[in-house]
C-alpha positions as CSV (number, residue, x, y, z in Angstrom):
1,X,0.0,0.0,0.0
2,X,3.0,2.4,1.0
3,X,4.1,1.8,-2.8
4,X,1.2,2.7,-4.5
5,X,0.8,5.7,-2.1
6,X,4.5,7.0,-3.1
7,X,3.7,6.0,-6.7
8,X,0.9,8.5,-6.9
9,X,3.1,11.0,-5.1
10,X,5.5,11.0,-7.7
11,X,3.1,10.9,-10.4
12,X,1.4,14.1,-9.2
13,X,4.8,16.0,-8.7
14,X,6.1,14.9,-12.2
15,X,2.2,16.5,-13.7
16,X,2.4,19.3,-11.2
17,X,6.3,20.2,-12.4
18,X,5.1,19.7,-16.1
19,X,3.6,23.3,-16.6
20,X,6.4,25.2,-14.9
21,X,9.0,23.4,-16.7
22,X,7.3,23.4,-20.4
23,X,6.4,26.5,-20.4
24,X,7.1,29.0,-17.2
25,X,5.8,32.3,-18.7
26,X,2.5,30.7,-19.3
27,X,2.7,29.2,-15.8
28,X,3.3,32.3,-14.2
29,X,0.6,34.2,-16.1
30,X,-1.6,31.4,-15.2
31,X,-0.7,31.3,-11.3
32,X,-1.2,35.5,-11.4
33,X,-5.3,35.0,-12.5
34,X,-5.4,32.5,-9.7
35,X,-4.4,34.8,-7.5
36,X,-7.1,37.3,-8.6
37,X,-9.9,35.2,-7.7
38,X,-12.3,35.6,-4.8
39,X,-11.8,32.8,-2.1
40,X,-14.9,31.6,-2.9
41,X,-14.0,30.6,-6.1
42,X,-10.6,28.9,-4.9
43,X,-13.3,26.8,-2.6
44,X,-15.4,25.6,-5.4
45,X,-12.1,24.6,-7.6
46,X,-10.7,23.1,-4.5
47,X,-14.1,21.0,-4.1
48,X,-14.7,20.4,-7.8
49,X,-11.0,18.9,-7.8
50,X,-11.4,16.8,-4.5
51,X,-14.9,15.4,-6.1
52,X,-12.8,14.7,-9.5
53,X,-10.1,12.3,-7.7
54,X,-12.9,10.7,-5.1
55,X,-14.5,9.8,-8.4
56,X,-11.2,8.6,-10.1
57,X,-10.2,6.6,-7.5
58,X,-13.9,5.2,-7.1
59,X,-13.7,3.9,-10.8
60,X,-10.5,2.9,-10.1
61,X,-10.5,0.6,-7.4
């Protein structure tokens, strides 16, 4: 279980580090309109996303 757990880590930092390392400007400009939303919008991306991988893994296992 401590595998697949790791495995996953490192799968999410190698699509996290993708972005920044492809294409940084784009990154950056990207990570600036983040910062420009309300909090409330953060939330509901932050919930939509958790929902997304529940799902995933759901249909997964």
């Amino acid at each position: 279980m401590l595998d697949t757990l790791l495995m996953a880590l490192g799968l999410m930092l190698i699509l996290e580090g993708l972005m920044p390392m492809v294409s940084p400007l784009r990154w950056r400009s990207l990570f600036e309109q983040l910062l420009k939303l309300e909090d409330g919008q953060i939330r509901f991306f932050g919930m939509v996303m958790v929902i997304m991988g529940m799902l995933l893994f759901w249909l997964v296992s």
